[in-house]
Every structure is written in C-alpha cells, then in structure tokens.
C-alpha positions in Angstrom: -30.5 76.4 98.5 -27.5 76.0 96.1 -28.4 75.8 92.3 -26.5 72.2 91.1 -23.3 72.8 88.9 -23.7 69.8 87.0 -26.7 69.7 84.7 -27.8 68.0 81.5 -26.3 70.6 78.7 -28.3 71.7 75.6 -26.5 70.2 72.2 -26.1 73.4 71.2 -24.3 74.9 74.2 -21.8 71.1 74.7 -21.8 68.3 72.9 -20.2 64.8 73.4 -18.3 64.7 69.6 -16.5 67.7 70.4 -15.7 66.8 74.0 -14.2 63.5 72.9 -12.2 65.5 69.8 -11.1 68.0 72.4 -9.1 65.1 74.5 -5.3 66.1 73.2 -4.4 63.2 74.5 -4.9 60.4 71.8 -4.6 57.1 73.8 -7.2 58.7 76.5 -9.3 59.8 73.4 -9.3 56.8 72.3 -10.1 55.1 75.8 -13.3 57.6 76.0 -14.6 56.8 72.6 -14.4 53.1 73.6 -15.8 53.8 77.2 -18.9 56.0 75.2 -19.5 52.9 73.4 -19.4 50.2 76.3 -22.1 52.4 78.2 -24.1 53.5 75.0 -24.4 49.8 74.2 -25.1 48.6 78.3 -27.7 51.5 78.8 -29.3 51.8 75.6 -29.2 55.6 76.0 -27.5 58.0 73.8 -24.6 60.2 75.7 -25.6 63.4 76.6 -23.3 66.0 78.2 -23.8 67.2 81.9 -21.7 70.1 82.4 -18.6 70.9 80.3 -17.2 67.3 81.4 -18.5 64.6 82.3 -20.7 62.6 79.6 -23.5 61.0 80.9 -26.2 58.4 80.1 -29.8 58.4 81.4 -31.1 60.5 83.7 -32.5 60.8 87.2 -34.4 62.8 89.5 -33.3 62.8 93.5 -34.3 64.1 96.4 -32.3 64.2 100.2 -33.8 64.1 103.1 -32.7 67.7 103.5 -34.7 68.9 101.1 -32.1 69.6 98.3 -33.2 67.8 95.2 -31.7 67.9 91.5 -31.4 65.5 88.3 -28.3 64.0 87.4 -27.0 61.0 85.0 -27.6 57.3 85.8 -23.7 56.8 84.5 -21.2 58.4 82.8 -17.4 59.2 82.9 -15.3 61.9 82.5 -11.8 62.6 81.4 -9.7 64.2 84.4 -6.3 65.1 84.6 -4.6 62.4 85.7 -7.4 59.9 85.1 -10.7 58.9 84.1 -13.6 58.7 86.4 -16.2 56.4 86.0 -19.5 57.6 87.9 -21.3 54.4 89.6 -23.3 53.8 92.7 -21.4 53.3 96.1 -23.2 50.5 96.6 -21.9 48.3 93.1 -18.3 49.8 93.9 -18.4 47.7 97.2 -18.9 44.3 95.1 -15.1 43.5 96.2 -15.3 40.1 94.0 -15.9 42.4 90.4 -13.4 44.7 92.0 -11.0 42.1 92.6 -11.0 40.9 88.9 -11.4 44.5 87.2 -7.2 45.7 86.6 -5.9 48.5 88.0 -8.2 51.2 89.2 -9.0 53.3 92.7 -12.2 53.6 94.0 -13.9 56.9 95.7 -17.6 57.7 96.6 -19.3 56.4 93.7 -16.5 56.9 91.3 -14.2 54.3 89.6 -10.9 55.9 88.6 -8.9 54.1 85.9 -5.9 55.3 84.0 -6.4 53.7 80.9 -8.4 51.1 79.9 -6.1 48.6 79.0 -5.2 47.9 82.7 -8.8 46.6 82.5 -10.7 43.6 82.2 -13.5 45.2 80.1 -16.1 42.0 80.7 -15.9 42.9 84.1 -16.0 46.9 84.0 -19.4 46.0 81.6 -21.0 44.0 84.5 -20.4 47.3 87.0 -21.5 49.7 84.3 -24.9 47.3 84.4 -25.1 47.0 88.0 -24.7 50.8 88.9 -27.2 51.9 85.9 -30.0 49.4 87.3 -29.5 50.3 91.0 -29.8 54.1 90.3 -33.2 53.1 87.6 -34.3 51.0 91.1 -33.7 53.4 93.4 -35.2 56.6 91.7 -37.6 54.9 88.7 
C-alpha cells in the first residue's frame, strides 16, 4: 500500500512561522495568521505543519475498512492558489443552517474554501472549526 503524502513535518524540516511569512500575498497572510489564531485558540493545540502546506492542529490516527490506515490533523487550513481551504469533517460541512449564515465560501469533501476572510462571519466559521475538531476527537479518540 501507498505511503501517505501528507504527514506531520519535523520543526526542523517546515515550520508554521515561515509558512505564514512565505505567503507574498499580504491580505491572505494576514487572513492565515488570523485563521492560525481562531483554531489555536478553539483547539487548544499549537499548529504543527503537515506537509509543506497545509497547517494543522491535533492529530489523529485512522483506519479504512480496506486496510489503509495513516494519521492526519484534526483541523487545519492551507493557503491555495486561488483560495484557502479549510479542512473539516463532511459531516459539520452539511449543517446547511451554519453554512447559510457563514459569507461567501464553496464547500468540497471535507473542505471549506473561502477567499478571504472578510466575506465571513467569523462567530460562525468558530462554531464549524469546533464542531469538525470534536467529531474527528469522537470519532477516532
């Protein structure tokens, strides 16, 4: 089986300052200090990078029915090109009365995609940042 891309990365290899500084964009920058923040502050967990991109909080260990098994983070985001994704649960992305009062945003499996975080209502992307971090600690322990 397939070793997972994605993995929690050693400080010394990636870490979350320099990722953030990297952004060229400032108003994006900006958007992921304050998003590092909001989930630092709902999880209680210090960011941690997974990968080269996404910054993650918490972590979790899974395993499929098909055997393939792997840890990942219990939320994070990362800064894409024409975006930011926000990594829930499928399951709190489908609460359509949250969605309905969050801004603009798309929605894919398990990801929220915003372009900035002023088309937001922040109250409201808090309670989903909650939500999907205490389904995934449910779910997995």
């Amino acid at each position: 089986m397939a070793e997972n891309k994605t993995k929690a990365t050693k400080a010394t290899e990636a870490n979350v300052a320099d990722y953030l500084t990297a952004i060229g964009d400032e108003a994006r920058r900006k958007d992921c200090e304050a998003l590092t923040k909001l989930m630092t502050k709902v999880t209680k967990q210090q960011p941690k990078m997974w990968g080269t991109s996404i910054v993650g909080f918490g972590s979790y260990h899974y395993k499929y029915e098909s055997g393939r098994e792997g840890d990942s983070c219990l939320t994070g985001f990362a800064s894409r090109k024409n975006d930011i994704s926000v990594y829930l649960t499928a399951d709190v992305l489908g609460q359509a009365e949250f969605l309905s009062k969050l801004g603009k945003h798309k929605i894919g499996k398990g990801c929220l995609y915003v372009s900035k975080l002023s088309d937001l209502d922040l109250k409201v992307l808090e309670q989903l940042v909650v939500d999907a971090y205490m389904e995934r600690k449910r779910r997995y322990g």
